[in-house]
ChimeraX commands (.cxc) that place a marker at each C-alpha (Angstrom):
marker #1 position 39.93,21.75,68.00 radius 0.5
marker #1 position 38.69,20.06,64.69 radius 0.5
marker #1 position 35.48,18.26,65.22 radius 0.5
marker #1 position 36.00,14.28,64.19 radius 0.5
marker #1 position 34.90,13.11,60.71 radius 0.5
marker #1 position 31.38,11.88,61.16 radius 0.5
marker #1 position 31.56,7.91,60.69 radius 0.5
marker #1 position 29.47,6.58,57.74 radius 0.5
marker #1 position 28.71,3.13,56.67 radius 0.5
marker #1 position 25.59,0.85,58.68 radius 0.5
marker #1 position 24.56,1.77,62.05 radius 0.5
marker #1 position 25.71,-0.89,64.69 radius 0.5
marker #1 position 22.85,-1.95,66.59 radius 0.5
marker #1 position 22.82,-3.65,69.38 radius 0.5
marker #1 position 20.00,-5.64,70.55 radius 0.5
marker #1 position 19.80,-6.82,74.43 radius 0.5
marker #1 position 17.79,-9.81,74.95 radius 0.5
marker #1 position 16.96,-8.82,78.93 radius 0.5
marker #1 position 15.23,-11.41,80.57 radius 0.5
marker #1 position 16.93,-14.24,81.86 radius 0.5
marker #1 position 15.19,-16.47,83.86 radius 0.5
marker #1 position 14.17,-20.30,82.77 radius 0.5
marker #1 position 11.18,-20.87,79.81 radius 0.5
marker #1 position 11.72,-17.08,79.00 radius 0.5
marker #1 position 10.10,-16.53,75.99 radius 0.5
marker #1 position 12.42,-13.35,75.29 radius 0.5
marker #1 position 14.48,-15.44,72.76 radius 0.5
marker #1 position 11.61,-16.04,70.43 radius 0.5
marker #1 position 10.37,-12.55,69.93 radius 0.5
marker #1 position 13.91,-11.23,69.89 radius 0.5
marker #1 position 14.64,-13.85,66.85 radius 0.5
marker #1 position 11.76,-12.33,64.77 radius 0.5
marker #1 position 13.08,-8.97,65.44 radius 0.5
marker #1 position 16.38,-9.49,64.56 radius 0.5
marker #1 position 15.28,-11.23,61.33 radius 0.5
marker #1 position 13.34,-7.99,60.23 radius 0.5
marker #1 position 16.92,-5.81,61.34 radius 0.5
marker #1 position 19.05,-8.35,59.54 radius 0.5
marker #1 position 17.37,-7.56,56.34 radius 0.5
marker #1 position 17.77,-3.60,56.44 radius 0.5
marker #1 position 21.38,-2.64,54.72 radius 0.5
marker #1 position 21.52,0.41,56.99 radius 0.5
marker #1 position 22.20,-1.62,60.07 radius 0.5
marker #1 position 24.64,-4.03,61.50 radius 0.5
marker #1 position 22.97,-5.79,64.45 radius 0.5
marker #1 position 24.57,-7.70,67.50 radius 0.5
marker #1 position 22.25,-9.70,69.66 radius 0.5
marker #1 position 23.50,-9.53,72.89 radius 0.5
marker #1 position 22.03,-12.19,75.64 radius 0.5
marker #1 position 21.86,-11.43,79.06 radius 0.5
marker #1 position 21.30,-15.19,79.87 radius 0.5
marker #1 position 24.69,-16.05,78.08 radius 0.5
marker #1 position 26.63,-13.08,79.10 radius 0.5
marker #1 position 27.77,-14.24,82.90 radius 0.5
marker #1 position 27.49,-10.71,83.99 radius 0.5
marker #1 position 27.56,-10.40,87.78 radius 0.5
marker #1 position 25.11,-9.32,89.96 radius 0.5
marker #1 position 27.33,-7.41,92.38 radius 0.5
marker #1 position 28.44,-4.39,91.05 radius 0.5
marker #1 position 32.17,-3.10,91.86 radius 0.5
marker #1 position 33.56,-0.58,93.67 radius 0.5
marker #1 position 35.84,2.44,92.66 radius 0.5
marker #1 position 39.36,1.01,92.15 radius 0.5
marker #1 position 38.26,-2.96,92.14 radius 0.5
marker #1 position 39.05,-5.40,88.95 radius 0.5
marker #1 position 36.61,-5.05,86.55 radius 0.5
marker #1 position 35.05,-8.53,86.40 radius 0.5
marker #1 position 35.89,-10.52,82.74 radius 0.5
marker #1 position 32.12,-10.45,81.31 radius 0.5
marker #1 position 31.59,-6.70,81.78 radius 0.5
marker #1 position 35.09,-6.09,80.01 radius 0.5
marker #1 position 34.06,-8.53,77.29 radius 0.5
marker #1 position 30.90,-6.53,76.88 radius 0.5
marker #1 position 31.98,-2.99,77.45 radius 0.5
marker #1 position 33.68,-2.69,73.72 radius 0.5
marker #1 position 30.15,-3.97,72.16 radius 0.5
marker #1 position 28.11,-1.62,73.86 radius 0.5
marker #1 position 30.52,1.40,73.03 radius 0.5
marker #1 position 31.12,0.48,69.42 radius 0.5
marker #1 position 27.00,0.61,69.23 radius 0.5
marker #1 position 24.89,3.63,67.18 radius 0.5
marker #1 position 22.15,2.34,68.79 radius 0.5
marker #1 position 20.54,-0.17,71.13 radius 0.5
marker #1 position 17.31,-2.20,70.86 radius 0.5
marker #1 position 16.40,-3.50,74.18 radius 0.5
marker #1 position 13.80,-6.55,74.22 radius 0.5
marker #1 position 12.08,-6.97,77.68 radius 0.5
marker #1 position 9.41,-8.58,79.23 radius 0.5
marker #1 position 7.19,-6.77,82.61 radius 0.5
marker #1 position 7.64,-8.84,85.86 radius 0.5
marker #1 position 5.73,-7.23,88.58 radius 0.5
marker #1 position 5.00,-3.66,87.11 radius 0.5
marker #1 position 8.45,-3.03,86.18 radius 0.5
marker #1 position 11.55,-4.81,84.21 radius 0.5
marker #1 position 13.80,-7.44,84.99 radius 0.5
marker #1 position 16.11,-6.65,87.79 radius 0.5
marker #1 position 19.27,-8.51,85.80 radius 0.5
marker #1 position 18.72,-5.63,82.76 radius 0.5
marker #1 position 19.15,-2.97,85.51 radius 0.5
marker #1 position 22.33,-4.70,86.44 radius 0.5
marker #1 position 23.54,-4.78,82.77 radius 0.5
marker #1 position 22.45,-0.95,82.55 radius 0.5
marker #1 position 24.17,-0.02,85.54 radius 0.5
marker #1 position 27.41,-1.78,84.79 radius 0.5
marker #1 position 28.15,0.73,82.41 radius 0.5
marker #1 position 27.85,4.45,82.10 radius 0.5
marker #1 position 29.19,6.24,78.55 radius 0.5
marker #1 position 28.60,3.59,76.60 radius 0.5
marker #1 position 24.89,4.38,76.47 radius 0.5
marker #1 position 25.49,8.53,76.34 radius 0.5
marker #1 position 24.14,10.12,72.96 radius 0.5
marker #1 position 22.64,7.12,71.39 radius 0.5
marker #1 position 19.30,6.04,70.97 radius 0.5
marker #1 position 17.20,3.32,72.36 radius 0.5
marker #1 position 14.08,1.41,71.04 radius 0.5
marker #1 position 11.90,-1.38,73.06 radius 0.5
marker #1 position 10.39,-4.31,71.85 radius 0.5
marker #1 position 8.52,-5.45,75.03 radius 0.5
marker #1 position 5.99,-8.53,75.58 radius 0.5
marker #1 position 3.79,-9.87,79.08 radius 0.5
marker #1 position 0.56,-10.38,80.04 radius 0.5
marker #1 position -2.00,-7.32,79.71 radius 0.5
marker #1 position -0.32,-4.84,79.83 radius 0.5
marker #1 position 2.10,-6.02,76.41 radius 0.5
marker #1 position 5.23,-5.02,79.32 radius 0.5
marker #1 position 4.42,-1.12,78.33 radius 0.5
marker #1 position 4.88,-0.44,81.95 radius 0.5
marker #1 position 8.57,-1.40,81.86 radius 0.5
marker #1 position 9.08,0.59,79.24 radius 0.5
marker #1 position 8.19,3.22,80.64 radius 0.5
marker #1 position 10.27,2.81,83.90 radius 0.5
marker #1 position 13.62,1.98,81.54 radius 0.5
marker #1 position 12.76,5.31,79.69 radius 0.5
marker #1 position 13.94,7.21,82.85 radius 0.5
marker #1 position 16.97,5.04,83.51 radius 0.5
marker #1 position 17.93,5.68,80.23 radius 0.5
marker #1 position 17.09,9.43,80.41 radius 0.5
marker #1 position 19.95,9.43,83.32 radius 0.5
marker #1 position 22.04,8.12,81.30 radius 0.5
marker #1 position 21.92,10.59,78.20 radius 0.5
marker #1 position 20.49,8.18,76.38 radius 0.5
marker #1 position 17.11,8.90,73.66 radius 0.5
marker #1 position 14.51,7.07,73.96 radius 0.5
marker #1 position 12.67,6.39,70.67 radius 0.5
marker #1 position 9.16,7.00,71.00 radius 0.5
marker #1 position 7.28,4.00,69.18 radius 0.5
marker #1 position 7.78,0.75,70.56 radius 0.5
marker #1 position 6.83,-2.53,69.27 radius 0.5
marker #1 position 4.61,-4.68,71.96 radius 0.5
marker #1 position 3.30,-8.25,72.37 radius 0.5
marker #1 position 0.22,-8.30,74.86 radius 0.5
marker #1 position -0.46,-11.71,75.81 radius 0.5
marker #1 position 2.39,-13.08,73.73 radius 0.5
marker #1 position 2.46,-16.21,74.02 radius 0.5
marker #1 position -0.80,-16.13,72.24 radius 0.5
marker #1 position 0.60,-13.57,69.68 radius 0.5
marker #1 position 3.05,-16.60,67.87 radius 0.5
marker #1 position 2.70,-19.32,66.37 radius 0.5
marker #1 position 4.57,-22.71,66.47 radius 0.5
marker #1 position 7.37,-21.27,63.96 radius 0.5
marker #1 position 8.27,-18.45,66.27 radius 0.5
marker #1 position 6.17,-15.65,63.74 radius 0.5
marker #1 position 3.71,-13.29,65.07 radius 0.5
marker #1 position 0.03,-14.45,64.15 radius 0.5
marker #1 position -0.80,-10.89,62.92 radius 0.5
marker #1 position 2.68,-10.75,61.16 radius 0.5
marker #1 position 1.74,-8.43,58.98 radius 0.5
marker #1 position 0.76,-5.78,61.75 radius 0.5
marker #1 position 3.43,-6.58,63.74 radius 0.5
marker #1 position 6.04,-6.59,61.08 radius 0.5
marker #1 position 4.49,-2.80,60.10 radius 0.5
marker #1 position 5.03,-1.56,63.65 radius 0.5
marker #1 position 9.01,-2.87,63.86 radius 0.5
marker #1 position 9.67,-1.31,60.40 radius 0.5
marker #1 position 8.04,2.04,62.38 radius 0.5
marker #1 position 10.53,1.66,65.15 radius 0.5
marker #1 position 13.46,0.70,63.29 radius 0.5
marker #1 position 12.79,4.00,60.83 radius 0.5
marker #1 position 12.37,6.18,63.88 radius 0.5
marker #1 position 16.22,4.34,65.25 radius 0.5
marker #1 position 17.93,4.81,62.10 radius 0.5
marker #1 position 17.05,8.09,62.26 radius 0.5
marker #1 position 18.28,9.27,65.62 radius 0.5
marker #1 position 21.28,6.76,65.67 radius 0.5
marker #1 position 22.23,8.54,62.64 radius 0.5
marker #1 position 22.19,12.31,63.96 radius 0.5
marker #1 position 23.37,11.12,67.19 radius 0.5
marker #1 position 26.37,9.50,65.50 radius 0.5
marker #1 position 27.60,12.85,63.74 radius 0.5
marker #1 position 26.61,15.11,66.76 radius 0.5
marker #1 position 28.75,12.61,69.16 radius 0.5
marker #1 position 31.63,14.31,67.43 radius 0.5
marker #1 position 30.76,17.70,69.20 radius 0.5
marker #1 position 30.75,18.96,73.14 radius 0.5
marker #1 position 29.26,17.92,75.14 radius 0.5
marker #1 position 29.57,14.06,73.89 radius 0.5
marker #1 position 32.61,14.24,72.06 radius 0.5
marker #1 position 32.95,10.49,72.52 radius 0.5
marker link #1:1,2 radius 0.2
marker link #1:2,3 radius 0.2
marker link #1:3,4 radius 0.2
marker link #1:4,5 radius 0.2
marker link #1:5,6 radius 0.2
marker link #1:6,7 radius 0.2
marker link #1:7,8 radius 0.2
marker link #1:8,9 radius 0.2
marker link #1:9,10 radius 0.2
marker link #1:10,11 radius 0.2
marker link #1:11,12 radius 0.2
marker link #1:12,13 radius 0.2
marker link #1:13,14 radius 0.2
marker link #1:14,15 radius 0.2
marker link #1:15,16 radius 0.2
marker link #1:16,17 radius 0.2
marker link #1:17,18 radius 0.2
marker link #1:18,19 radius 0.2
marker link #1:19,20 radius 0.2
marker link #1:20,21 radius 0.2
marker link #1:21,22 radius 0.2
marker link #1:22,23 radius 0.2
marker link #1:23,24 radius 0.2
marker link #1:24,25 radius 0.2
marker link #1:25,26 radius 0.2
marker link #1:26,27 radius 0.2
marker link #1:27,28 radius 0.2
marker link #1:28,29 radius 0.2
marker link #1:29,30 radius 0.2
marker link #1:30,31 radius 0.2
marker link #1:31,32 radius 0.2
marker link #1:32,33 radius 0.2
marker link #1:33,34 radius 0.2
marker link #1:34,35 radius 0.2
marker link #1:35,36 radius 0.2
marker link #1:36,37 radius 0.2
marker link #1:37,38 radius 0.2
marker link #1:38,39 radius 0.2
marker link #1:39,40 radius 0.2
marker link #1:40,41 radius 0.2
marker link #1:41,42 radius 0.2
marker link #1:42,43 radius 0.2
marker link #1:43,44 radius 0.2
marker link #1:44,45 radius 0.2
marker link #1:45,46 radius 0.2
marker link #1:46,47 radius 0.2
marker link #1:47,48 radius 0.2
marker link #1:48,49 radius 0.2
marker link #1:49,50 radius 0.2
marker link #1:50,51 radius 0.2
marker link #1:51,52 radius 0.2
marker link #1:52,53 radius 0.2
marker link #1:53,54 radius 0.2
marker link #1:54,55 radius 0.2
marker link #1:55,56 radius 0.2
marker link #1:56,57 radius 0.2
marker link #1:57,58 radius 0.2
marker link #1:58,59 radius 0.2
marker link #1:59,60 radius 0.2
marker link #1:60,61 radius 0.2
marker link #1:61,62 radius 0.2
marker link #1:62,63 radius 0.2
marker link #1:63,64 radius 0.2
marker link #1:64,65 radius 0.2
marker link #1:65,66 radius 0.2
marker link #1:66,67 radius 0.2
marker link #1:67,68 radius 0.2
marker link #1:68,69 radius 0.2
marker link #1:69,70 radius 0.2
marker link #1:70,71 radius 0.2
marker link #1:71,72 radius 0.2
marker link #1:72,73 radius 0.2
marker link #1:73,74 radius 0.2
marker link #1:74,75 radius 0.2
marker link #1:75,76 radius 0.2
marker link #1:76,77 radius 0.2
marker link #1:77,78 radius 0.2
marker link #1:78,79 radius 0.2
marker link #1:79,80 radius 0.2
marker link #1:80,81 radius 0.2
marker link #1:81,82 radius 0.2
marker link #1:82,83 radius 0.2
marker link #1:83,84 radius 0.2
marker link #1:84,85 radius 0.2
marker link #1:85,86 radius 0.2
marker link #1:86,87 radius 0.2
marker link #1:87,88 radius 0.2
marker link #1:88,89 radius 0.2
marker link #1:89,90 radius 0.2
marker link #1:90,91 radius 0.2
marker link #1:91,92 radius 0.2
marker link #1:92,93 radius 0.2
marker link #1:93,94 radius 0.2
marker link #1:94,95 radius 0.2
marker link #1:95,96 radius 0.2
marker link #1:96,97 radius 0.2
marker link #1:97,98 radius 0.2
marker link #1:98,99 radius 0.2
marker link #1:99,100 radius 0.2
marker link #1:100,101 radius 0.2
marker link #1:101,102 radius 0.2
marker link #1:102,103 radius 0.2
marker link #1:103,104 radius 0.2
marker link #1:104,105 radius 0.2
marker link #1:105,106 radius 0.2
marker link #1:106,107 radius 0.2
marker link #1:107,108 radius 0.2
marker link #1:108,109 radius 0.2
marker link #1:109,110 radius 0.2
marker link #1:110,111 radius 0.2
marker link #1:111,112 radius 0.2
marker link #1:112,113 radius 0.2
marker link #1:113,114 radius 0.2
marker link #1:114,115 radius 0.2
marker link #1:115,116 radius 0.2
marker link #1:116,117 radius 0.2
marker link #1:117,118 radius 0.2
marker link #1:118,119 radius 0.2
marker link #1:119,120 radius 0.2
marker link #1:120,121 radius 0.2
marker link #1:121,122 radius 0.2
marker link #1:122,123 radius 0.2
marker link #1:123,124 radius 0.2
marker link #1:124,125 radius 0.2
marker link #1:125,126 radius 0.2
marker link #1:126,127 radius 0.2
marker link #1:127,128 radius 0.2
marker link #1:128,129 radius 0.2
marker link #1:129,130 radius 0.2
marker link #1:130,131 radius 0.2
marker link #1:131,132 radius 0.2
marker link #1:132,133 radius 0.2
marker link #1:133,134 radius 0.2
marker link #1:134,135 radius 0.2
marker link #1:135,136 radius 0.2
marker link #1:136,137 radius 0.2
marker link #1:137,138 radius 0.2
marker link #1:138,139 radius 0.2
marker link #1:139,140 radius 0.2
marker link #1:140,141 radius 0.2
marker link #1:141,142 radius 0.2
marker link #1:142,143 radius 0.2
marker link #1:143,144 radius 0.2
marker link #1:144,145 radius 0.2
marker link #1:145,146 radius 0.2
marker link #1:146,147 radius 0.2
marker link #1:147,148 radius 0.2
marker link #1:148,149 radius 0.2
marker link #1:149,150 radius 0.2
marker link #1:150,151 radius 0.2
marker link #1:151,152 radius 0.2
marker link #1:152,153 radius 0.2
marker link #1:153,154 radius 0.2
marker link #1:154,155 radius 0.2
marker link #1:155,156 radius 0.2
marker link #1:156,157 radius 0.2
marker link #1:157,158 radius 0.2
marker link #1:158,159 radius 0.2
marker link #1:159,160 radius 0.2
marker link #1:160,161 radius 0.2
marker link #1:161,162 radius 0.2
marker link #1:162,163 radius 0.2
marker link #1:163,164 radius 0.2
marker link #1:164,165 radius 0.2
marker link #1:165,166 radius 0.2
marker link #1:166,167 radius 0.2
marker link #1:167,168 radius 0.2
marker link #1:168,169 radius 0.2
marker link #1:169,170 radius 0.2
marker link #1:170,171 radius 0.2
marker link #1:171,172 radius 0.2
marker link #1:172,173 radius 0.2
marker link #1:173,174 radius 0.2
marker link #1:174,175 radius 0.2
marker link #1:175,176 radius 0.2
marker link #1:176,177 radius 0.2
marker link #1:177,178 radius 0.2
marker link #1:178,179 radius 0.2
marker link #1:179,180 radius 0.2
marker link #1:180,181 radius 0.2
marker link #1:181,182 radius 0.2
marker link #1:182,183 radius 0.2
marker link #1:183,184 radius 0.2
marker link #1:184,185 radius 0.2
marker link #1:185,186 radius 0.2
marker link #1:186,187 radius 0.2
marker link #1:187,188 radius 0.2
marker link #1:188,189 radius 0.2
marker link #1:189,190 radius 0.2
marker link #1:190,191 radius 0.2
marker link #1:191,192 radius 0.2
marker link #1:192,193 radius 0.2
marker link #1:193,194 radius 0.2
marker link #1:194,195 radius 0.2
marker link #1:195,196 radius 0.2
marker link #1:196,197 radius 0.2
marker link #1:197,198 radius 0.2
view
């Protein structure tokens, strides 16, 4: 069998926006993030928002209609190098609807790499980070090492949406973006090989 041609051109990145419940303040760091992406010419990014996306809580059963706003979804999450996934900590851990929009979908995820931008209160949501890193492990996914955190966040921006230490802060999302590129671009030729043939 002749491996696939290796795609070229800018990595698709999607971005998931995960928290979705009322005066979420997910929105404004994921705008500053996607204005630093938006300015790189190797990437093409989607912003994907789990508060707009009407997926449903109850997951399906083998053999049952897949429900309209996972099918809508499904083709941007498989058509993605790479993923950035913006999350907040509630209670130690992430927000229960981004485990729903993880577990609605299985090879879309496999062989491509995933970066966090995470904000809360002390602990800059670090500690859901760490808890999606093994969700994501299950799923074949790579997690990208460097992450880009807002402790106390609403403290961290001003009235314009911009981090107060923006030059800091716009150093450390450069960092992670670098460290995507990279792996979404190895991933995306080595997807073209066994196991992931995708």
């Amino acid at each position: 069998m002749t491996p696939a041609t290796p795609r070229t051109g800018p990595l698709r990145t999607a971005m998931l926006i995960g928290s979705t419940r009322r005066g979420r303040f997910g929105p404004t760091v994921a705008r500053w993030f996607a204005g630093l992406a938006g300015q790189r010419t190797d990437m093409a990014l989607d912003v994907i928002d789990l508060g707009t996306a009407g997926l449903p809580d109850t997951l399906i059963d083998e053999g049952d209609d897949v429900p309209g706003p996972v099918r809508a979804l499904a083709p941007r999450l498989a058509a993605a190098d790479a993923f950035v996934i913006v999350t907040p900590e509630y209670n130690h851990s992430f927000p229960a609807p981004l485990k729903t929009a993880v577990d609605w979908f299985v090879d879309e995820w496999r062989a491509k790499p995933v970066g966090f931008v995470s904000y809360g209160g002390m602990s800059g949501g670090l500690r859901a980070v760490e808890q999606l890193r093994l969700v994501f492990s299950e799923l074949h996914a790579v997690t990208v090492r460097d992450t880009v955190s807002f402790h106390s966040c609403r403290e961290k921006f001003d009235d314009a949406g911009r981090p107060v230490d923006a030059a800091g802060c716009d150093a450390a999302a450069k960092g992670l973006l670098d460290q995507l590129a990279w792996w979404a671009r190895a991933l995306r030729d080595a997807r073209t090989a066994r196991p992931y043939d995708l």
